[in-house]
N, C-alpha and C positions, 0 to 999 in steps of 0.2 A: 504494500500500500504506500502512497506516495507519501511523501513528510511535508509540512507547511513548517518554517523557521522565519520568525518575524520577529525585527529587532529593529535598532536605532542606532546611528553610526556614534558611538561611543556612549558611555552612563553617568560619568562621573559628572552631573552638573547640581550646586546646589540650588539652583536657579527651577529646579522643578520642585520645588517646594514649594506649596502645599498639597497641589493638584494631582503630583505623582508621587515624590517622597512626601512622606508624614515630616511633619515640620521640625520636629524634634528628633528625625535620626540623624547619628551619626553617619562622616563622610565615609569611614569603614564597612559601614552596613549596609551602602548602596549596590554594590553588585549584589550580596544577597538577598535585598530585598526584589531588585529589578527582576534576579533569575526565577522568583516565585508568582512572578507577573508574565515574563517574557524568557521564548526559549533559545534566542541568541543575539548576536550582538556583530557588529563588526568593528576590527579595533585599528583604531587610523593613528596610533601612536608609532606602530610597527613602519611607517613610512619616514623615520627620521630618524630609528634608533634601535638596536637591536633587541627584540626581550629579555630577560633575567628569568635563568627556568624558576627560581623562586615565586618569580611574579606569575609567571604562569602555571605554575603548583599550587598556589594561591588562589588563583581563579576557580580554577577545576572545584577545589576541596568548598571552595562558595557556593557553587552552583549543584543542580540538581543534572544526576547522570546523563540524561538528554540535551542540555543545556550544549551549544554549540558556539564557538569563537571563528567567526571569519575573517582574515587576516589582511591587511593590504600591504602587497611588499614592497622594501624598501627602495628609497630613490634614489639609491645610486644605480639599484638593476634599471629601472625606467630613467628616468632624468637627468641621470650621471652618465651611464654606461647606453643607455639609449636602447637596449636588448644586447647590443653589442659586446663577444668578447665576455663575458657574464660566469662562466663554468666554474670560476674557483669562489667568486662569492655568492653565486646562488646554491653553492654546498654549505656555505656558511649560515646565509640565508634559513634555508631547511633545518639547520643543525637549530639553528636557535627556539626555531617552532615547536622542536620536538617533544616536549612534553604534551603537549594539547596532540601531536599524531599520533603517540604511541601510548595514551587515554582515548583515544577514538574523540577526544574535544572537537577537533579543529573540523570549521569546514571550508569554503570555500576560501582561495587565496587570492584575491585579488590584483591585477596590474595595470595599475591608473596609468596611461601613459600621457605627458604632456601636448597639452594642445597645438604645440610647435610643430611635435611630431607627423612626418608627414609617412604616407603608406608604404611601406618597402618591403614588399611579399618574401623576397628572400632572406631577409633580414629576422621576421615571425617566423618563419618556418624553422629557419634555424635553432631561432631561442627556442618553439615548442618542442622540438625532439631533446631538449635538455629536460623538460619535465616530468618529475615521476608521476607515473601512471594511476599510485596506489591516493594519491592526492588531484581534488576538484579544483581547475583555475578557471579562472575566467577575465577577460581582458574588457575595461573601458575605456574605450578610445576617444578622441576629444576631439581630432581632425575630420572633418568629412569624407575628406580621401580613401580613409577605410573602408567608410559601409559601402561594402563593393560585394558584389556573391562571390569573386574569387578569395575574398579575406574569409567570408561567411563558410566556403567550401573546404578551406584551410583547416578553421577551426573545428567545423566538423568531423575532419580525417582524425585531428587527435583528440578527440571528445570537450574539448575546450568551451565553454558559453561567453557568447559575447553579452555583455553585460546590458542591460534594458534599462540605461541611465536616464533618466526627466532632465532636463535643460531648459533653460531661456534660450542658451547660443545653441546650440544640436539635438535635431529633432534623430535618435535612434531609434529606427524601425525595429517592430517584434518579429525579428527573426532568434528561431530555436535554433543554438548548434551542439547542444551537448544533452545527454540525459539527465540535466538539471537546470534549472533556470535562475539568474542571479538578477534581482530588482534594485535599482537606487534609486527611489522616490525623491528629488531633490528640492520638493516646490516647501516651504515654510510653512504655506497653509493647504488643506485640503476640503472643501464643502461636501456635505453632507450626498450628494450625488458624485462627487469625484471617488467618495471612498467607496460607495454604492458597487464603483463601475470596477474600483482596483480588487473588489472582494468577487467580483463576477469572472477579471481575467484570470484570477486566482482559480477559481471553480473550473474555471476550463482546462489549465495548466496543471493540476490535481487530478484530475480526470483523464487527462493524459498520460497518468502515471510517470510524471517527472517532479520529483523533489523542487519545491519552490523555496528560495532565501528572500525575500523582503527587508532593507532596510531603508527607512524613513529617514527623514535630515535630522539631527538633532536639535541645532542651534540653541541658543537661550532659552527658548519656552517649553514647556511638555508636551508641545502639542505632539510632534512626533511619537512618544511614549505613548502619548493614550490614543492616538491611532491605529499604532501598532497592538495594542493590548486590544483593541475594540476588532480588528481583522482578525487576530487568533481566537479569541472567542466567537469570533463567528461559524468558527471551522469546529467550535471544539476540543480545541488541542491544546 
């Protein structure tokens, strides 16, 4: 049966007080409380710094066994190194994730690449035959040049999901390229029919039998959190 994983890009805000955190929890209590609300998370710290397995032993022992961490990796592979040349620090990379692999945490890994970036088929193909197999990535692209069916047909050969990012600047078409489907809701606000429609694309994507990830914007307000929270109970889960 397909999985529903719906979260918000990052938790630690105390700025969701009162709406989402209770007013008076502490700042330590907030992943535990999030993960008895929501069953995953995507963590955009990992794009600047490498984890500490402590921190991520930490996490795990917070959360509730199905609780799932999706990772975005870091920008020296995307930003720095451009996919480019990549082999000895995407071993590092890995290395550092690996308490959330090897607890079944982790899920989808994401590679933001910069908006600079422009299309170069041979360039992704290269970088995906570096990726383990036994690990869910999924690439968002910024440049238009991408959404091309030759990148889409790419990604498909190595089970890869191009990422189904909301933007003001790039409108990404809903193309499926992998057996799981990665969502970034990026709009701040969503009306009462926008989330109508995102729990309906959901229902189709689930029925498809492909594992759906969902994560909302965070920013300042909860609104993301209790969005998020109101789509998982819709499903149940």
């Amino acid at each position: 049966m397909a999985q529903l994983f719906v979260g918000t890009s990052g938790f630690a805000y105390a700025s969701w007080k009162p709406d989402f955190y209770p007013a008076k929890l502490p700042a330590k209590e907030f992943l535990r409380y999030y993960g008895e609300r929501l069953n995953s998370t995507e963590v955009n710290y990992t794009f600047r710094q490498l984890p500490k397995g402590d921190t991520l032993n930490s996490w795990v022992a917070a959360t509730p066994p199905e609780f799932v961490f999706s990772i975005k990796a870091h920008m020296r592979l995307t930003h720095i190194m451009k996919l480019r040349d990549t082999g000895p620090f995407l071993e590092v990379f890995l290395k550092a994730i690996d308490p959330l692999r090897s607890s079944r945490r982790l899920g989808p890994v994401l590679y933001q690449l910069p908006p600079t970036l422009r299309c170069d088929l041979a360039l992704l193909a290269d970088f995906l035959v570096l990726l383990p197999t036994d690990i869910r990535h999924a690439f968002e692209f910024r440049h238009a040049s991408w959404l091309d069916h030759k990148v889409y047909d790419l990604l498909h050969k190595h089970g890869v999901a191009l990422c189904l990012a909301e933007s003001e600047k790039l409108i990404v078409p809903q193309v499926i390229t992998a057996p799981f489907v990665y969502a970034r809701l990026r709009k701040p606000d969503y009306t009462e029919e926008d989330r109508a429609d995102i729990a309906r694309r959901a229902s189709d994507i689930l029925g498809g039998d492909r594992d759906l990830f969902v994560y909302f914007k965070h920013e300042d307000t909860p609104h993301g959190a209790l969005y998020a929270q109101e789509l998982l109970k819709a499903f149940d889960r």
